[in-house]
N, C-alpha and C positions, 0 to 999 in steps of 0.2 A: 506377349509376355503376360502371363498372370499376376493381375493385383495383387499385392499381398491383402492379407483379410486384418480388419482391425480387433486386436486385443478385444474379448469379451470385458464386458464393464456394466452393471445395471446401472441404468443412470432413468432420469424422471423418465412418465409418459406423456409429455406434454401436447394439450392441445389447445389450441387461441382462438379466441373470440375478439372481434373487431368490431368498431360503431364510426360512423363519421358524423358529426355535428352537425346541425345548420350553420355556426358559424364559421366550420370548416377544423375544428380542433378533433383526433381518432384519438378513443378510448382502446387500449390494446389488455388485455387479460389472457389468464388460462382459464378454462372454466371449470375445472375443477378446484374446489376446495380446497385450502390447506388445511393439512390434518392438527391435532391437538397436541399443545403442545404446553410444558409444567407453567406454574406462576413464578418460578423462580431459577438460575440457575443452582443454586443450593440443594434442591429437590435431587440434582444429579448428582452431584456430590454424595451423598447420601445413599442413592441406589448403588452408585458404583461401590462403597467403601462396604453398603451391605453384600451386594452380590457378588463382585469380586476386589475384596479388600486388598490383598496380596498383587495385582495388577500391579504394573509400576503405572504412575500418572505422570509423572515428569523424571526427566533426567539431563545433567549436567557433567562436565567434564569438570574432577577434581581440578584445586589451585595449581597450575604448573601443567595443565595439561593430560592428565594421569587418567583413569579409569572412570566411568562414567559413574554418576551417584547419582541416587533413585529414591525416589518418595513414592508411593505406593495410595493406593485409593483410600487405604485405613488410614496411615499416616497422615493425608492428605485432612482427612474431616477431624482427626483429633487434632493438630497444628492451627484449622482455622477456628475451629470452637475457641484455644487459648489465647490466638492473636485478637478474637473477637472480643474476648474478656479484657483484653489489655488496653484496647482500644475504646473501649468501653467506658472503662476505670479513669483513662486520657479528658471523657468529658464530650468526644468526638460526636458528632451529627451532622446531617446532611446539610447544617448550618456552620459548621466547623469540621472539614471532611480534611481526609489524609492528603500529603502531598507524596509523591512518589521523584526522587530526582533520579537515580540511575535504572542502568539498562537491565537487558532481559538477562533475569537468574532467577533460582527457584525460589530463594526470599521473597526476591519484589513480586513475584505469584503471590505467592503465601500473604503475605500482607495483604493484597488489594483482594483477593479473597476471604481473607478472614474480615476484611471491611465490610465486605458487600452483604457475607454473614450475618451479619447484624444490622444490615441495613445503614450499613457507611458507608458514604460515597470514597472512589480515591481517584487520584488524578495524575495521570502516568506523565510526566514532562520529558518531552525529548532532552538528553543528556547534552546536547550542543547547547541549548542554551544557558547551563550552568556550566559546561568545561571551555566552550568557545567564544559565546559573548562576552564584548566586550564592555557593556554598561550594566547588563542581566535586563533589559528593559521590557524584555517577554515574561520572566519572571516576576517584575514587578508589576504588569499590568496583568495578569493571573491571579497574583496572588490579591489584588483588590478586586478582583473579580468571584473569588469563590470563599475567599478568610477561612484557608484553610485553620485546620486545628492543633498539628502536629505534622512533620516532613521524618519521611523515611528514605536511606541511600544507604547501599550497599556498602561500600570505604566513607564514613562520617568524616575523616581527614581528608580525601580527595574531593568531596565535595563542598570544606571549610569555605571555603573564599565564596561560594555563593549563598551559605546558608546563614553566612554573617552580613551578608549583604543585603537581603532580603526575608531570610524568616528568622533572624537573631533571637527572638522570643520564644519560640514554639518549641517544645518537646520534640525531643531527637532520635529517631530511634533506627537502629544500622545493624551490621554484622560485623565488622573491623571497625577502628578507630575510636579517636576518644568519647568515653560515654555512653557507645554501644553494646550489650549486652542480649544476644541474640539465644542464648541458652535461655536466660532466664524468660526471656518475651514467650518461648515454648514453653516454658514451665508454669506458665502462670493458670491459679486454681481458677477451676472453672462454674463458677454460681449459678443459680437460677437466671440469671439476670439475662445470659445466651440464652435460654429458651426461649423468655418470654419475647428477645428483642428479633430472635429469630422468627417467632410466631408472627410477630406484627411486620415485617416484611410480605411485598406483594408485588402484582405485575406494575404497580403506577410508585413503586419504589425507585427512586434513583439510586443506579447501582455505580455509576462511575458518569465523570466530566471525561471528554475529550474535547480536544482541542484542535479546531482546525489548523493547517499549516501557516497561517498568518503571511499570505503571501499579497494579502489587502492590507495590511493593517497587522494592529495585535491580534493575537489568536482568540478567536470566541469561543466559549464553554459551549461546547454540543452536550444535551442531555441526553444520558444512555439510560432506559430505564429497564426494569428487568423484564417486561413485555417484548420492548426491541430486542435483548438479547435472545431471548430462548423463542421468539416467532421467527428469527432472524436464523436459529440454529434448523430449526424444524425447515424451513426453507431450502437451507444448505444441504440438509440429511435427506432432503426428495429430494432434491435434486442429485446427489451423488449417494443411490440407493442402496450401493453397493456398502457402504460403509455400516448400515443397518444389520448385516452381516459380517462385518469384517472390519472390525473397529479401524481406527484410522494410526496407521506406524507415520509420525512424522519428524523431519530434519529441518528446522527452522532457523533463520538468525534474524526477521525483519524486526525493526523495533513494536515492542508494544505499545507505545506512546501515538503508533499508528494504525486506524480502523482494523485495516486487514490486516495485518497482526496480531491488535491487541483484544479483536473480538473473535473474528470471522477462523483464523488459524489458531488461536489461544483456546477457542469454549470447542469449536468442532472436536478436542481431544477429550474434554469433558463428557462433553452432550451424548458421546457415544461409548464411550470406556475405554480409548485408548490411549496411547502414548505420543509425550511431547519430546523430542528431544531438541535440547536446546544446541543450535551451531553456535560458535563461536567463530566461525569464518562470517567474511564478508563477499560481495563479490567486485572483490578490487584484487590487482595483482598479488598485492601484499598478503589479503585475508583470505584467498580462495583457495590457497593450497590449506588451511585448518578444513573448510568443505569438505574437500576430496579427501581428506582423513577420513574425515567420519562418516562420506558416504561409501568409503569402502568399509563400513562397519556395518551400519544401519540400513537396510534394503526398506525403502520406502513403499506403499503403497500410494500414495500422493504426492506431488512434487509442486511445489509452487519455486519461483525466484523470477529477477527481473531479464528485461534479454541480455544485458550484458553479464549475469550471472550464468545463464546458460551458453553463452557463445566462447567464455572462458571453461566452464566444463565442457563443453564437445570437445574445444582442445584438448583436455585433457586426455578424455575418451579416446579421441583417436591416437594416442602415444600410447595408450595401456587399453587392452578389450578385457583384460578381468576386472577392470573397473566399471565398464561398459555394461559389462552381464551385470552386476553387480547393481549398479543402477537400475537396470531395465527389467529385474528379475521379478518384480511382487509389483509394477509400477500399474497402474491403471489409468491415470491419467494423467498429466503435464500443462499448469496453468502459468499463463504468465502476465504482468498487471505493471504498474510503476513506470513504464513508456511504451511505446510503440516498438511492435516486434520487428525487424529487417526480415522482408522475404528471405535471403539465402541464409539466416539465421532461423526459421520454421522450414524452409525447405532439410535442411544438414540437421535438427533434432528429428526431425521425421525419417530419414533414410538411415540415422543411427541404429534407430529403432528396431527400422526392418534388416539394416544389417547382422545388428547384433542378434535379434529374439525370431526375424524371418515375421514379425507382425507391426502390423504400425499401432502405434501408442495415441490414445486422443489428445490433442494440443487444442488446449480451448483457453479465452480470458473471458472477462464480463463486465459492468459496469456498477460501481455504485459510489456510495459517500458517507461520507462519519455520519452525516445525519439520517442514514440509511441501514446504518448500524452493520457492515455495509454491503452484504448480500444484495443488489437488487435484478441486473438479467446477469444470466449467462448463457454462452452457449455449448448445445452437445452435440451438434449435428458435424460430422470432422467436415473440414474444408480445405479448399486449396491451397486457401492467402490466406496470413495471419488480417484480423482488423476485426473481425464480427465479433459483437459482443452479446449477441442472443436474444432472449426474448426474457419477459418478466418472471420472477418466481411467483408461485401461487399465493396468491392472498394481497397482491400488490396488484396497483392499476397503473398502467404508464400513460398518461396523456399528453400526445405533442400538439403543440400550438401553432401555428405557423407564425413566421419572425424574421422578416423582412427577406423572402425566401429558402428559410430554414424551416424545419421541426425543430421545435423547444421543447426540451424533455421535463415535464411532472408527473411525480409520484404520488401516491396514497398506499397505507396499508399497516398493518400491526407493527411493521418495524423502522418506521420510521418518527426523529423526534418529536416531541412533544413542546423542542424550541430551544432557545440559548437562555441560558442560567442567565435569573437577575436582569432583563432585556427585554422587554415586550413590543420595543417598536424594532430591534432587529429581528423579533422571531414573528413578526406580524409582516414586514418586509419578504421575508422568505418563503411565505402564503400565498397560494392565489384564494380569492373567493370561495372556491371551492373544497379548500383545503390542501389542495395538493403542493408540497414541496416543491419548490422549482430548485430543480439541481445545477440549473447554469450552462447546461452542454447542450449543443445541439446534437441532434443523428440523423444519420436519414438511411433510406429505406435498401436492405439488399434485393429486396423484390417491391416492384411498388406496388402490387399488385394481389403481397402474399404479407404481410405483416410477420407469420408466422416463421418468416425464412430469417430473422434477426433485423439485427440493426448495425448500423456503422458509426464511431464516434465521428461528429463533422466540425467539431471546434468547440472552443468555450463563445457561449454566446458573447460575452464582454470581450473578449480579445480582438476580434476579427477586426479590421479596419477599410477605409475606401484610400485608393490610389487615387489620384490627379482627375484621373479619368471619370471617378463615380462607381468603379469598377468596386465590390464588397471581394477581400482576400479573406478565405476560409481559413486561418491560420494553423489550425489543431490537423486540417488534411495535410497541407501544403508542408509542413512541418515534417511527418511522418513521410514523406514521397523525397522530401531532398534527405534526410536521414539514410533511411531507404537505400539511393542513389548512390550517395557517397561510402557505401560497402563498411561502415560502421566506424571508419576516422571520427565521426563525430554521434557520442552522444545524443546529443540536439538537436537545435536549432532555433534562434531568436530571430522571427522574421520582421523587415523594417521596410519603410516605404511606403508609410499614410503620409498625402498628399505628395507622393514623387509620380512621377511617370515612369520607373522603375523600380522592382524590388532589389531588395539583399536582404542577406543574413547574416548573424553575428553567430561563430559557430564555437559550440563545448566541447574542444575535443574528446576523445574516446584516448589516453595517453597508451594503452596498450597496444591497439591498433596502431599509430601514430609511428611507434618505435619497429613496427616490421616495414614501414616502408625507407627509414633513413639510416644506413649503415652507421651503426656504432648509438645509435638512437637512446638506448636501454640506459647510457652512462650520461646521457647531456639533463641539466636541468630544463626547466619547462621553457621558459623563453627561448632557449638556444633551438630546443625542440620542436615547439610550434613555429618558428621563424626560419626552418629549414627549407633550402630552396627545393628540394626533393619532395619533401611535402606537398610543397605550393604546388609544384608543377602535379603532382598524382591527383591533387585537389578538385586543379584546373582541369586537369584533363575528364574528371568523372563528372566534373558542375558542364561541360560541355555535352557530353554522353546525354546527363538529365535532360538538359535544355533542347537537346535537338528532337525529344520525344513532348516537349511540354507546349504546348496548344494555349495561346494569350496570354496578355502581358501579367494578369493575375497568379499566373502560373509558375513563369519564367523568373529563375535568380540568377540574373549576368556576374554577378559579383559577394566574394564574401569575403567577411575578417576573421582568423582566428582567435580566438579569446586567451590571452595569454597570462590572465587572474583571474582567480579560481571566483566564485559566484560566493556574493557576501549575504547570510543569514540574516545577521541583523537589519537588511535593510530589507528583507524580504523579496530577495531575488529567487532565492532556491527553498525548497524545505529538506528538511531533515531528511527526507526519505530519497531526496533529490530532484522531485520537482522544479523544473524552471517555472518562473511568473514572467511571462513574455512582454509585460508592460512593466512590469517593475526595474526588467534589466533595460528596456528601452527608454525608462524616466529616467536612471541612475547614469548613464552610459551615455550620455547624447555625443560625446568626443569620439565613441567608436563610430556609431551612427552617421555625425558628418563627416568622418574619416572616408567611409566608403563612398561618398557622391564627393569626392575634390581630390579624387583620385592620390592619394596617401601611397604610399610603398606598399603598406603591409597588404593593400586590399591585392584577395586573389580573384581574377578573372577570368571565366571560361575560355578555356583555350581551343585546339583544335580535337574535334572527338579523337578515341584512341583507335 
């Protein structure tokens, strides 16, 4: 049988240079240059609104669902010069910078660009923690973290109960609700005073705080400054070369509040001249048919979502093939990021591909972190099994350390921070000697041989733990392999078992999944549902299948619990994006924990393979 041939795509020409240490730590590079790239994201702005003003730059789904509406490149630079004035006039400085509470719409664009405009910082707050906490206690230790100047939310009445809870004082400014006045914020005259503050903006400007997921603690202000971003973009634009031609068509719903959203997916529409379109789907049962509206609208030439966003669209796909074509018709590449991908979940986008188009489409993810602005590898070389996350982008150095038989992964390069607002001994913390950011992950090697063949996430350095034994559990592998296994019943997994002689895990289920394996599934609430004996036993039967392939005790999980309450933000089990903190649910939860070793009802245990 003839391979199918892969979709043409110009993507970088990457070549690595590699050094080993005397004390045994490899310096990895491309050696080539990164090219040049503006002082500002503004600068784009500005080209596009000159060269093709009429362009749409973003676009939204009218109130109720209706027809998309569209701001255009011209539109775009006259909106931020007058929000820049207003903000201005507010008193705002990168010592009193904007708050940002709700989600992705073309306002809270327009805002946090007209900030940056003038050299205001803004700071995008995930929406959970004003509509779902329950004390605002992330809120409150932000907000004495950056003092801010003035807080902006799209409904100023949906967001009332945290903005009296926390920013009661500050200047309010929205699109609906009381107080807000969103005509007038566009209408405001525009003075010298935008030139000049526009002029004094540069690369070592702070253009924006983000906020790590606080999955330690409270969330730390990561410094974005406009070097990060636009070295960060130039990095993006080698690497996906193709877009230097063929501006970038994209369908988005991730929050901006988070890196690759709010930078990496947000500026690549800018950096290049092309269009943002905002999803209003999720990829949950509920949100994912809004998706598939609008990807039967919008013919992407880039696709990003997480895997259970795409393993709800393949369903779809395969019930309707003009949605199929439809997706696959302008596509060029298929990234995915947010968790670990399931083999038969990269296997079934891949053969959609070639079903549908008769060519296979590149599936690639990559590594990085808000303090990485967050571009740092990727890879392009197609593969068999999802996990590679590639090699560095140009202008970056990756140095692994070795770490009690890992690679520890640091960074160096134009895009990465400059540290945490207001913090010197956590942004000194986050330094080696050298300068190089340690990002926390370990990787190791797909060739040991060849550096340039990528790399594999192999855990969070701080997670991993020693069993009874002395035995070190890779938990970020081990994680991704019982996932994997269990054919996507589960989301997750919370691995347990420092100092036992056996492992388990505490499992997130996948609820979509979950309801094809128990007749009538769809109508039962969650408890009823996770506590299905149908379940158990499909469970039992696939943690068997695992275990009969899995090679030491470090490997092996004889037993698991389902998790039948949902993962609590405020204590920093999950983040917004849905991240697990695999320590923090094993601090919070020790009653599931000993449930599973005193043998409990609910615990499932490997049965006999199927």
């Amino acid at each position: 049988m003839t391979k199918p041939r892969l979709r043409p795509v110009k993507l970088w020409d990457a070549e690595i240079d590699w050094e080993t240490r005397p004390d045994g730590a490899i310096l990895v590079r491309q050696t080539a240059p990164l090219g040049d790239f503006p002082a500002t994201m503004s600068e784009r702005i500005e080209h596009w609104a000159e060269v093709r003003p009429e362009t749409t730059w973003m676009a939204e789904r009218a109130p109720g669902g209706g027809d998309w509406v569209r701001v255009s490149y011209g539109e775009l630079l006259a909106h931020v010069r007058a929000i820049g004035q207003a903000l201005l006039d507010l008193g705002l400085s990168v010592e009193r910078p904007l708050v940002i509470l709700s989600g992705n719409a073309i306002p809270h664009a327009l805002v946090a660009l007209g900030a940056q405009y003038v050299g205001i910082p803004s700071a995008a707050l995930a929406p959970a923690y004003s509509l779902l906490s329950k004390d605002h206690g992330k809120l409150k230790s932000i907000r004495e973290q950056i003092t801010p100047g003035a807080v902006f939310a799209d409904d100023l009445d949906r967001f009332a109960p945290a903005i009296a809870a926390v920013f009661a004082d500050l200047p309010r400014l929205g699109v609906t609700g009381q107080g807000a006045d969103w005509a007038g914020l566009l209408a405001t005259p525009v003075t010298e005073a935008v030139a000049a503050a526009r002029a004094a903006t540069g690369p070592d400007t702070v253009a924006k705080f983000m906020f790590t997921s606080g999955t330690t603690g409270n969330p730390k202000a990561v410094i974005q400054t406009q070097r990060m971003l636009t070295a960060n973009m130039e990095q993006v634009t080698d690497c996906y070369a193709y877009l230097r031609d063929e501006p970038p068509v994209i369908l988005d719903w991730a929050p901006w509040n988070h890196v690759a959203a709010g930078n990496l997916i947000f500026n690549v529409a800018i950096y290049n001249g092309g269009t943002f379109h905002i999803d209003g789907g999720r990829p949950t049962p509920d949100g994912m048919g809004e998706t598939i509206r609008n990807l039967r609208e919008i013919a992407t030439n880039w696709y990003w979502n997480v895997p259970a966003g795409f393993e709800m669209l393949l369903e779809a796909m395969a019930r309707d093939r003009v949605l199929a074509e439809h997706v696959f018709r302008d596509l060029k590449i298929m990234y995915y990021a947010g968790a670990a991908m399931a083999q038969h979940t990269w296997d079934a986008l891949k053969q959609a591909a070639i079903d549908t188009t008769g060519e296979e489409i590149l599936l690639a993810t990559g590594l990085g972190a808000t303090e990485t602005a967050p571009f740092a590898l990727f890879q392009t070389e197609p593969q068999a099994s999802p996990g590679n996350i590639g090699i560095p982008a140009k202008g970056l150095t990756l140095k692994l350390v070795p770490n009690d038989g890992k690679w520890e992964a640091r960074v160096k390069g134009p895009n990465v921070t400059p540290g945490y607002w207001r913090d010197e001994t956590l942004t000194a913390e986050a330094f080696d000697e050298e300068g190089f950011y340690k990002l926390g992950d370990a990787l190791r090697f797909a060739d040991p041989d060849d550096p340039g063949k990528g790399f594999f996430f192999d855990g969070r350095v701080a997670e991993n733990f020693k069993m009874s034994t002395g035995t070190w559990v890779a938990v970020g592998a081990l994680r991704a392999r019982l996932t994997d296994a269990l054919g996507g019943l589960a989301r997750d997994a919370v691995i347990v078992g420092e100092g036992e002689d056996e492992l388990g895990a505490l499992l997130v289920p996948f609820r979509p999944a979950c309801e094809r394996i128990v007749p009538g599934g769809d109508a039962m609430d969650d408890a009823t549902l996770f506590a299905h004996p149908a379940l158990g036993a499909e469970i039992a039967a696939r943690l068997a299948d695992y275990n009969a392939t899995a090679t030491g005790a470090s490997l092996r999980i004889p037993r698991v619990i389902v998790m039948r309450e949902p993962l609590d933000l405020d204590r920093g089990e999950v983040t917004d994006k849905g991240s697990v903190n695999q320590r923090a649910v094993r601090s919070h939860r020790p009653h599931l924990v000993a449930m599973l070793y005193a043998g409990d009802p609910r615990v499932i245990e490997a049965g006999s393979p199927a």
